[in-house]
VOMI-959330 format. One record per residue (C-alpha): residue number from 1; y negated, x, z. Coordinates in Angstrom, 1 decimal, always signed. Layout:
  seq   north    east      up
  NUM       Y       X       Z
...
***
This chain:
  seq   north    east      up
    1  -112.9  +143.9   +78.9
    2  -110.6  +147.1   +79.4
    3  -109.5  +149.0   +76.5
    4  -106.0  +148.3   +78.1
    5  -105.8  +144.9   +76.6
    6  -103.9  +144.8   +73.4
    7  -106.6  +143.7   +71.0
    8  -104.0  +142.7   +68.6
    9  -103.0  +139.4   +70.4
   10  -106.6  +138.1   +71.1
   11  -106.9  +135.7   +68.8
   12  -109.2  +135.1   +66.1
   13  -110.2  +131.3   +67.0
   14  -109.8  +130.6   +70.4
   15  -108.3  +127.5   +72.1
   16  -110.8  +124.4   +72.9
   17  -112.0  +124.5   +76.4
   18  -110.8  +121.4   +77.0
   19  -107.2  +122.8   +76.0
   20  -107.2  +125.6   +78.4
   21  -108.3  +123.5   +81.1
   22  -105.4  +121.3   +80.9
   23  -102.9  +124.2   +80.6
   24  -104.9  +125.5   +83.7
   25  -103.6  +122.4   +85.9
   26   -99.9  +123.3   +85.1
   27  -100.2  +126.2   +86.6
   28   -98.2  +126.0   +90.4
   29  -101.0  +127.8   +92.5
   30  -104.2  +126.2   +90.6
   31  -103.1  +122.7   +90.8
   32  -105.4  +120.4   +92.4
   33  -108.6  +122.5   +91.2
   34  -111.6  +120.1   +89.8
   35  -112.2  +119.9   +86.3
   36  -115.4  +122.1   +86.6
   37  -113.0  +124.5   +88.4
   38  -110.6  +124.7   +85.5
   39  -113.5  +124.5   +83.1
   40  -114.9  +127.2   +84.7
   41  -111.6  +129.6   +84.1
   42  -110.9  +128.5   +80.7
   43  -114.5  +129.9   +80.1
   44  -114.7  +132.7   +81.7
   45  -110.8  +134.0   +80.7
   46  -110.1  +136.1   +78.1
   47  -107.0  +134.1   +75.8
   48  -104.4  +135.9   +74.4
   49  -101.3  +135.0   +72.6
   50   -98.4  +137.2   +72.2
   51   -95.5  +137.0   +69.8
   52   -92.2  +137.5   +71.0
   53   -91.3  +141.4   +71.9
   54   -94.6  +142.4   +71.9
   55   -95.4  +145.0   +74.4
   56   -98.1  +143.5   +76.9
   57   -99.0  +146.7   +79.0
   58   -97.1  +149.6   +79.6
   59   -95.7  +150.8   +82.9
   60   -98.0  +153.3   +85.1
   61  -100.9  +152.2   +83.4
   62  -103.9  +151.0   +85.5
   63  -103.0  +147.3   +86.7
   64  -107.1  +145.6   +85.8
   65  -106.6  +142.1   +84.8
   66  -105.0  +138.8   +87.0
   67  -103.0  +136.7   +84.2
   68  -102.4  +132.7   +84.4
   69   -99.5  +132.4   +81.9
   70   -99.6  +129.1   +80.5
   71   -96.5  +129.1   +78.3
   72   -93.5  +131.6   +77.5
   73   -91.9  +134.3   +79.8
   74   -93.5  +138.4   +80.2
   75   -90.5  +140.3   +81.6
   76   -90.9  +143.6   +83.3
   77   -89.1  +146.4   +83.1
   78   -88.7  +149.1   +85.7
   79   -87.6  +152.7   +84.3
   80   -89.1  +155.5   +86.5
   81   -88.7  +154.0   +89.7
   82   -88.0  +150.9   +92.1
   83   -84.7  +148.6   +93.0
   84   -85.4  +146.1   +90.0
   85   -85.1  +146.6   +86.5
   86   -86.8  +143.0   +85.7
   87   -89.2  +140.8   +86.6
   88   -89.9  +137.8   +85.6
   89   -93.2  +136.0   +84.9
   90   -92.7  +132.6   +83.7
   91   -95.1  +129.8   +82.2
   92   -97.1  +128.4   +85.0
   93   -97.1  +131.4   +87.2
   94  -100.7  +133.7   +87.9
   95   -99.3  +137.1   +88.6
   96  -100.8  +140.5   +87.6
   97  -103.5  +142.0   +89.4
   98  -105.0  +139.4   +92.1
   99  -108.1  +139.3   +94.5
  100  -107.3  +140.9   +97.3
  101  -104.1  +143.2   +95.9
  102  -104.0  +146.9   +96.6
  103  -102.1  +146.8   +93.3
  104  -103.2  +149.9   +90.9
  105  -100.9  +150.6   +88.5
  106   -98.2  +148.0   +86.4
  107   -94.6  +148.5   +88.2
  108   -93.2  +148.6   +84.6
  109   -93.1  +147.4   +80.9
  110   -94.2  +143.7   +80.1
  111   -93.3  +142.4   +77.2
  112   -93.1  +138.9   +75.5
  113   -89.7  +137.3   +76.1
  114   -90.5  +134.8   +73.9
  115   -94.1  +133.7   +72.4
  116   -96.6  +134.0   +75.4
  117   -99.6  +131.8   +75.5
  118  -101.6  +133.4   +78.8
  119  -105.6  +133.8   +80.2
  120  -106.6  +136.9   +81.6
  121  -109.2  +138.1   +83.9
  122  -110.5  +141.1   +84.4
  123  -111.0  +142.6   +88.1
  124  -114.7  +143.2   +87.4
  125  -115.0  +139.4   +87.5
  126  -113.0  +138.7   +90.8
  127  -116.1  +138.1   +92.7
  128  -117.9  +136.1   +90.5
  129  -114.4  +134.1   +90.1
  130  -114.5  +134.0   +94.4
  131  -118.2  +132.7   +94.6
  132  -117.9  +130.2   +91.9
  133  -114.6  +128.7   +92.9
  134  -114.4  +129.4   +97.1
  135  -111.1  +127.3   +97.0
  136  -109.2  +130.0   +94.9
  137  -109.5  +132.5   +98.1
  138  -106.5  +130.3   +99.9
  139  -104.9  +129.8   +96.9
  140  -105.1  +133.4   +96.0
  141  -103.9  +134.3   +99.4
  142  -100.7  +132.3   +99.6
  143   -99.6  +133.9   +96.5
  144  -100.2  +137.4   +97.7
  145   -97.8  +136.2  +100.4
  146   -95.3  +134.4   +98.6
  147   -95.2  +138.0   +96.2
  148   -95.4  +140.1   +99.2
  149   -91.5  +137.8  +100.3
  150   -90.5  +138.0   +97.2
  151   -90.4  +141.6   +96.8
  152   -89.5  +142.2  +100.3
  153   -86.2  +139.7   +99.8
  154   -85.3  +141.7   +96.4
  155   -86.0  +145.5   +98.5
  156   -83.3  +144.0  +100.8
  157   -81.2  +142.6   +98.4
  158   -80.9  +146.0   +96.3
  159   -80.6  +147.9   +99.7
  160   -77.6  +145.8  +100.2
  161   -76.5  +146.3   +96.8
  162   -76.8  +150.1   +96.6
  163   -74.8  +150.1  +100.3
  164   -72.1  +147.9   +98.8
  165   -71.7  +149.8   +95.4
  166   -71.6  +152.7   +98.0
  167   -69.0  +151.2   +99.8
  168   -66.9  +150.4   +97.2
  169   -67.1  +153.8   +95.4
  170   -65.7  +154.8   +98.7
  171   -62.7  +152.2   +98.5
  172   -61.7  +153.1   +95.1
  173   -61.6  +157.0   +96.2
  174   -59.5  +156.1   +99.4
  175   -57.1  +153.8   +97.3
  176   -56.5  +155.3   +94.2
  177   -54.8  +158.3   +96.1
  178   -52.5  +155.9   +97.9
  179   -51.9  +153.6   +95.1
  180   -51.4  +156.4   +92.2
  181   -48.7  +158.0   +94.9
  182   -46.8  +154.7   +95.3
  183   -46.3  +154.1   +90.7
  184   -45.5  +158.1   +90.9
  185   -42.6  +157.2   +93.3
  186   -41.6  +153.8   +91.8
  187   -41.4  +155.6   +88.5
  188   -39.4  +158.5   +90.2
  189   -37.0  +155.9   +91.7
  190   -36.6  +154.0   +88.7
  191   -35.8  +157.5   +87.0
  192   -33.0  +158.2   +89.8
  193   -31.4  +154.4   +89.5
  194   -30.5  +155.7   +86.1
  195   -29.1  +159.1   +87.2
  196   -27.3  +157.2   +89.7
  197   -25.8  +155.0   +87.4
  198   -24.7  +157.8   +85.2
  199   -22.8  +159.8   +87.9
  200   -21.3  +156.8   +89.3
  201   -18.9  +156.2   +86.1
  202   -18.7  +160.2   +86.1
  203   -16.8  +159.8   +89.8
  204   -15.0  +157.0   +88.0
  205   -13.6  +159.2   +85.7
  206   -12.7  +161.4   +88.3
  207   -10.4  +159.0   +90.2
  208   -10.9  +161.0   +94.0
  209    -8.4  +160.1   +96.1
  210    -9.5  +157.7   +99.0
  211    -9.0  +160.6  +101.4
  212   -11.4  +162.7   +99.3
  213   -13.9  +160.2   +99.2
  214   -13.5  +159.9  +102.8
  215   -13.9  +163.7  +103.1
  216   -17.2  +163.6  +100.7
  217   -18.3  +161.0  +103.3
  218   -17.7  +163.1  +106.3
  219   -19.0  +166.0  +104.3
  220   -22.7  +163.9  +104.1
  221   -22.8  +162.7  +107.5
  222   -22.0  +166.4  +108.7
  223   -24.7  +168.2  +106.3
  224   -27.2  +165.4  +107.6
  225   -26.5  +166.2  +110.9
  226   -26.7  +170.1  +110.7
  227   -30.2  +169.5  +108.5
  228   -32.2  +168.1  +111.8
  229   -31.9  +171.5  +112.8
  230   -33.5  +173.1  +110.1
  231   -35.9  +171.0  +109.1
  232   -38.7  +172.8  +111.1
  233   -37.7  +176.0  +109.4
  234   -41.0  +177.9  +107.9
  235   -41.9  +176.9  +104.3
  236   -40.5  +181.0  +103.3
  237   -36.8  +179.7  +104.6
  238   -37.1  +176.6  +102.4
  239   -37.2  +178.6   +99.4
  240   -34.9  +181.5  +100.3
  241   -32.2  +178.6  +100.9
  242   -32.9  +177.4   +97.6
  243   -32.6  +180.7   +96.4
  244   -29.3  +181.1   +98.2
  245   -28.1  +178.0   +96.9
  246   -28.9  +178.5   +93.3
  247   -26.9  +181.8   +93.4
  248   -23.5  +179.9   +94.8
  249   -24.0  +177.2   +92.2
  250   -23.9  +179.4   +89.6
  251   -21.6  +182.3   +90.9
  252   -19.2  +178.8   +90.8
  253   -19.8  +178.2   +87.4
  254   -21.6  +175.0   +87.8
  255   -24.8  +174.0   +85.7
  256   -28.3  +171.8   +86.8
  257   -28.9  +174.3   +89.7
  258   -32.3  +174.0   +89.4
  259   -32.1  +170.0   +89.7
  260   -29.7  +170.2   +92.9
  261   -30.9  +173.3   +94.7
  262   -34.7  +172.0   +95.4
  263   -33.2  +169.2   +97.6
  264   -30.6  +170.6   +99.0
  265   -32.5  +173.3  +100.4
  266   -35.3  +170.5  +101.6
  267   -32.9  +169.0  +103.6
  268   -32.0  +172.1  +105.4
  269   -28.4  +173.1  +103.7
  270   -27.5  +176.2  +103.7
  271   -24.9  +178.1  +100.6
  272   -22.4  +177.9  +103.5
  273   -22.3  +174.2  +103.7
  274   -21.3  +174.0  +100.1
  275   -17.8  +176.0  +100.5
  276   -16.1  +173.5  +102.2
  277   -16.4  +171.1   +99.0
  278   -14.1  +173.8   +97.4
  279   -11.5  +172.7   +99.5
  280   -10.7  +169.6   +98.2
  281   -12.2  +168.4   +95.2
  282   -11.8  +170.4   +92.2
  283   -14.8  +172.4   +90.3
  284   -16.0  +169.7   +88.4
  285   -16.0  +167.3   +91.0
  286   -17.8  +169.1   +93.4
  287   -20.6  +169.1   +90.3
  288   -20.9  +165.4   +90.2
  289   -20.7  +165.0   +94.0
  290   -23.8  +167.8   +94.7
  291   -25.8  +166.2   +91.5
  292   -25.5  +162.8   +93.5
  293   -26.2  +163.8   +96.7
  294   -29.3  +165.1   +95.8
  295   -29.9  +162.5   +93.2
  296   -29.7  +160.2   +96.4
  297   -31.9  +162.3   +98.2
  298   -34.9  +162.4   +96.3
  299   -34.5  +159.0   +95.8
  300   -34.8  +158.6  +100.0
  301   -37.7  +160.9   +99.3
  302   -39.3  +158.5   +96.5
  303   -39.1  +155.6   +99.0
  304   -40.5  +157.2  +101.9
  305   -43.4  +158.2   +99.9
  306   -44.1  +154.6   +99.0
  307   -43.4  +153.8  +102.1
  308   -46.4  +156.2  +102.9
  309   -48.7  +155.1  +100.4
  310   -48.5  +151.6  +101.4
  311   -48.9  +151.9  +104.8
  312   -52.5  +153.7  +104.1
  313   -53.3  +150.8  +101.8
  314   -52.5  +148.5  +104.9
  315   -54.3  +150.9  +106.9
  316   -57.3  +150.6  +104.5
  317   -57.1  +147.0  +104.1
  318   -57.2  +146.5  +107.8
  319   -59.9  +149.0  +108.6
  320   -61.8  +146.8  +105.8
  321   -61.3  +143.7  +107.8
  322   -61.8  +145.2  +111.0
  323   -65.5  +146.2  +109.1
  324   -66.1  +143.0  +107.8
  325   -64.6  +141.1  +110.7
  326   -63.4  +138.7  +107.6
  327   -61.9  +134.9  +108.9
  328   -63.8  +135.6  +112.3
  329   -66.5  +133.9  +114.0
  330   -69.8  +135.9  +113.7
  331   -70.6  +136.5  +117.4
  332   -67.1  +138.1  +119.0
  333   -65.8  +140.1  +121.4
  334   -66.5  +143.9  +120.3
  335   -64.5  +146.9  +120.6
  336   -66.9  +149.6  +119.4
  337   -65.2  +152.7  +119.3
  338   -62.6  +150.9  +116.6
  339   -65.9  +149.3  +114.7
  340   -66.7  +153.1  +114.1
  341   -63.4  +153.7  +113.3
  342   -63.5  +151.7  +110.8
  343   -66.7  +152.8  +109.3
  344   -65.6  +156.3  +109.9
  345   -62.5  +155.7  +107.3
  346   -64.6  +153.1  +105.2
  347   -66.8  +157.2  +104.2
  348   -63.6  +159.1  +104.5
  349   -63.6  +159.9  +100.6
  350   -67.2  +161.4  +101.5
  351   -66.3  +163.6  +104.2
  352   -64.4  +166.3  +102.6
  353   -66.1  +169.8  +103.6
  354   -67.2  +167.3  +106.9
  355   -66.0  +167.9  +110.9
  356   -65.6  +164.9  +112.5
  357   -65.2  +164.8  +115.7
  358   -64.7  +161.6  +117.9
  359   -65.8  +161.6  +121.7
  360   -64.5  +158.0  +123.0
  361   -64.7  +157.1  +126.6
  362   -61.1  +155.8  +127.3
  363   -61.4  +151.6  +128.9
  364   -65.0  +151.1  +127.6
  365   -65.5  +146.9  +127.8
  366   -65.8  +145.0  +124.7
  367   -69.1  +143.4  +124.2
  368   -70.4  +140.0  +122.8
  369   -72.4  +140.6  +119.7
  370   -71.9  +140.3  +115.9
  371   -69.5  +142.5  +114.5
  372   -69.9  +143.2  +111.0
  373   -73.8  +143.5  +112.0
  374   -73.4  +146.4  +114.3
  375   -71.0  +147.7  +112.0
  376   -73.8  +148.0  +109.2
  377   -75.7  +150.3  +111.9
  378   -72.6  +152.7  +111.9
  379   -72.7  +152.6  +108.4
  380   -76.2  +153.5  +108.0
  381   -76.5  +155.9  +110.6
  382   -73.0  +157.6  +109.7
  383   -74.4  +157.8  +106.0
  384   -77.7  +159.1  +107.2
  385   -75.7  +161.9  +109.1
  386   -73.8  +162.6  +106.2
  387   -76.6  +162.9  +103.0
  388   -78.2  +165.4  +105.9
  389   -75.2  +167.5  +106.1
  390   -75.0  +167.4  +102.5
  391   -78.2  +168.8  +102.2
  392   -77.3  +172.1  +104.0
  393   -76.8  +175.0  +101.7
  394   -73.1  +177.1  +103.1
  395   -72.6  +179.4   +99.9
  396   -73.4  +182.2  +102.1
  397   -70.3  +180.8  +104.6
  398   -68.4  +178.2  +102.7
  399   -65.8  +178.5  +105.4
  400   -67.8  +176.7  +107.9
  401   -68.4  +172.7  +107.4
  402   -70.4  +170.7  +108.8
  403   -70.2  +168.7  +112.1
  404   -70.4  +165.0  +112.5
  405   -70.1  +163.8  +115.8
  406   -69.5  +160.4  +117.0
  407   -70.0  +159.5  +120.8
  408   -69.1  +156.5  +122.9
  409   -69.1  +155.8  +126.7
  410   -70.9  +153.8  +128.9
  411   -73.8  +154.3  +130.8
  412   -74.9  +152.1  +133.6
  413   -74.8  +148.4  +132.2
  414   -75.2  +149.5  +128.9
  415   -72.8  +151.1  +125.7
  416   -74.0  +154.3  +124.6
  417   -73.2  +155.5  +120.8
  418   -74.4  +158.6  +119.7
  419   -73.8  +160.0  +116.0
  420   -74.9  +163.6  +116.0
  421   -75.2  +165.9  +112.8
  422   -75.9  +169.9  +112.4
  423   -77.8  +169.2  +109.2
  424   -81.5  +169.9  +108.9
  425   -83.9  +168.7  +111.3
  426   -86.4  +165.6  +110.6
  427   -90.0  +167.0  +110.8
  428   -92.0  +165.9  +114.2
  429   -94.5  +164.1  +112.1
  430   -91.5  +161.7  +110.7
  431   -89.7  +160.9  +113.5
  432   -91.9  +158.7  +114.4
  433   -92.0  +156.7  +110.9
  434   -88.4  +156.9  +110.0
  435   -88.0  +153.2  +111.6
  436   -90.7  +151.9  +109.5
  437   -89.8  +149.4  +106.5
  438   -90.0  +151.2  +102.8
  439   -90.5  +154.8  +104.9
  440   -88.3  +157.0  +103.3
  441   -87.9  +160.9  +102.6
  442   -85.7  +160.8   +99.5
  443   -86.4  +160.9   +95.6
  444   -87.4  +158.0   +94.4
  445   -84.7  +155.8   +93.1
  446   -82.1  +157.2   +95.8
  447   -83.7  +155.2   +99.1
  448   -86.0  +152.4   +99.7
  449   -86.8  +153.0  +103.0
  450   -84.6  +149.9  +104.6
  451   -81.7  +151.3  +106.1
  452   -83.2  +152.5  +109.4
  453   -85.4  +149.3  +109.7
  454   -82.6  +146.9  +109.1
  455   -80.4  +148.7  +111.9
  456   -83.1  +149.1  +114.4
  457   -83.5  +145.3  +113.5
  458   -79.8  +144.1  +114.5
  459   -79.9  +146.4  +117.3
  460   -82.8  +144.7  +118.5
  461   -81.4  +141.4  +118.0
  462   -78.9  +142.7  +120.1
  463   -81.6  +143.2  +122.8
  464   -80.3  +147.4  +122.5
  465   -82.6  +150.6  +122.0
  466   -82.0  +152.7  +118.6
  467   -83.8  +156.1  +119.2
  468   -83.7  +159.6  +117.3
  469   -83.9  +163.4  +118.7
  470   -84.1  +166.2  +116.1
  471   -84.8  +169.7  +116.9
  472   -83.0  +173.3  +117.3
  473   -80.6  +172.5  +114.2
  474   -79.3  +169.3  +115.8
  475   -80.1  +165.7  +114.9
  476   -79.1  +162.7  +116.8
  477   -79.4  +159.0  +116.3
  478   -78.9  +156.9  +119.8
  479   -77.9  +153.6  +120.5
  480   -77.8  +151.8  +123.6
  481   -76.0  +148.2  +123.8
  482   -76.0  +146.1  +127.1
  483   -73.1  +145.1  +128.2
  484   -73.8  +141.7  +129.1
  485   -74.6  +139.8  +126.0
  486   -75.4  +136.8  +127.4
  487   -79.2  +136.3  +127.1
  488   -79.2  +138.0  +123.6
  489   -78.7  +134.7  +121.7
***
């Protein structure tokens, strides 16, 4: 017996025979064994019980024993490594280390959930076990399988996972820029209803004639006009206007220069503009009148900036359906330049110190496949692209990004997307593995090897060719689509 075994929870009279026999038959993959089977087992096995949050072996130590739980739950748990944190192991399951396994070490922590009753054997016996019961070969195959789907389906599942928290980290950047722009302007609107408000009962109090308030109209329209022509100006005019501007507000003995002289000089109006006000209201009118006008112009400036900010969340919010071709059939009519479009500003947020340049054969033909499939290749192979350039060190010339370029034209009969990078190169002796499931170069915990197989997978579907070319400083991922779609389903 291995010194592994807790001797703590053997206990100190075991269970009948006959006891363990009958808890043997409720277990799923030994049901239907003879009663010398079972006898056999309950003989042989080591019993142990365990009270609730007892620690049953420890994770990374060597996995030595196969274990028929016959009541209560052992739950795993994965720290160093792997896409699940728990396992489960529930009463009439056999799980641990079986015949046949290349298992060699526990995935994690097991512990007691709750009081475990459970037989062990140790791998020393596993062909004594075989010869005396030949039936338990099948039945210890179909469980390796059942495991090996298992673990397969929760690899894909976290993969998926991992993409989507990816994905929406990404949404959340893009939005909250858009979003926090939009309450900055509502608020700053709000705050110039008020000021509007306020002046409007200070023109009140003036009583302006209605030819003066036809002349402040025509005064407006006029400064409007004359703006379109300066609007274009260099950023250094903008401000030596507002200089300009400040100085006839105050040589005029007027006050809140520094609120009216900002837009004003935004809009294009020059000190100039502002004597012929002097002509026909009095001092303190021409105050209210310039702290309205430009009141009402940042206002228009407010509202255009929402305007702004919305339309990118529309944009976003589009680009998402357009990704997830939500509400549509699964097998449509593709456009794929805009299904890497859309992936392309799905990573925006992620492509800050990033080139991107787009090389899109104008009139390509749309072609028959699943959309939001193909666009998980982009996604990977954009990503993959990405997490390379990332990994290029530029302190020595921070000036220079890196390059992503995305390609699209057609070639014969078939669609050809390329998605090229200037990041490191993928050694000789991977390129050739990079397609394979659970093959991956990164840390562990940041990659479990399914990204490239899943997308080589759907292109294949797609009866395409996904290929890679590294070398010289330049990496490229190539996929080839047919055209005609017709024999792909």
């Amino acid at each position: 017996m291995s010194t592994y075994l807790p001797v703590s929870m053997i206990p100190e009279t075991p269970s009948p025979i006959s006891m363990l026999a009958a808890a043997i038959e409720k277990v799923a993959p030994l049901q239907g064994l003879s009663a010398d089977d079972r006898e056999w087992l309950a003989q042989h096995g080591q019993e142990i019980r365990a009270k609730a949050g007892e620690v049953i072996f420890e994770e990374g130590q060597p996995a030595e024993h196969l274990i028929l739980i016959l009541k209560g739950e052992i739950h795993v748990r994965r720290t160093r490594s792997g896409p699940a944190a728990l396992f489960i192991g529930r009463s009439g399951q056999m799980t641990g280390l079986l015949p046949f396994s290349r298992m060699t070490n526990s995935g994690g922590q097991g512990f007691a959930a709750q009081d475990v009753w459970a037989l062990l054997f140790h791998k020393s016996m596993f062909p004594e076990m075989l010869e005396a019961i030949p039936s338990l070969t099948q039945r210890v195959v179909s469980t390796l399988l059942d495991r090996v789907r298992e673990v397969t389906r929760i690899e894909q599942q976290s993969e998926k996972l991992t993409a989507l928290g990816k994905l929406a980290g990404n949404l959340a950047h893009e939005l909250n820029n858009p979003s926090s722009a939009a309450q900055r302007a509502a608020g700053g609107i709000l705050t110039e209803l008020s000021a509007v408000t306020d002046g409007r009962f200070r023109l009140i109090e003036l009583c302006l004639s209605p030819d003066q308030v036809t002349a402040v109209q025509n005064w407006e329209r006029l400064v409007r006009a004359r703006s379109l022509e300066n609007r274009h100006r260099e950023q250094i005019d903008v401000t030596g206007r507002e200089d300009e501007l400040s100085r006839w507000i105050e040589r005029n003995g007027f006050s809140e220069a520094w609120q009216i002289a900002p837009e004003l000089a935004e809009l294009g109006v020059e000190s100039a503009d502002l004597d012929p006000l002097l002509d026909f209201l009095k001092p303190e009118a021409v105050q209210v009148v310039l702290a309205q006008f430009a009141s009402s112009l940042r206002a228009e400036h407010y509202a255009q900036a929402m305007l702004d900010s919305t339309s990118r969340i529309f944009d976003l919010i589009s680009a998402i359906k357009t990704y997830s071709y939500m509400d549509r059939a699964p097998i449509l009519e593709i456009d794929v330049p805009a299904g890497l479009d859309a992936t392309l500003q799905m990573l925006q947020s992620r492509m800050g110190h990033v080139t991107v340049v787009r090389e899109y054969e104008a009139g390509l033909p749309t072609i028959s496949a699943y959309g939001s499939e193909l666009n998980q290749v982009w996604t990977v192979l954009i990503e993959n692209a990405l997490e390379a350039l990332a990994r290029v060190d530029r302190s020595s010339k921070p000036e220079q990004n890196g390059c992503l370029r995305v390609v699209c034209c057609q070639e014969a009969d078939m669609i050809l997307v390329e998605v090229w990078n200037d990041g490191p190169d993928i050694p000789k002796e991977f390129q050739d593995r990079i397609f394979e499931p659970f093959f991956t170069t990164k840390a562990p915990g940041q990659g479990l090897g399914l990204g490239l197989d899943n997308a080589m997978r759907i292109i294949r579907k797609h009866r395409g060719h996904l290929g890679v070319r590294s070398e010289g400083g330049s990496t490229c991922f190539r996929v080839r689509l047919p055209i005609n779609q017709l024999q792909a389903y």
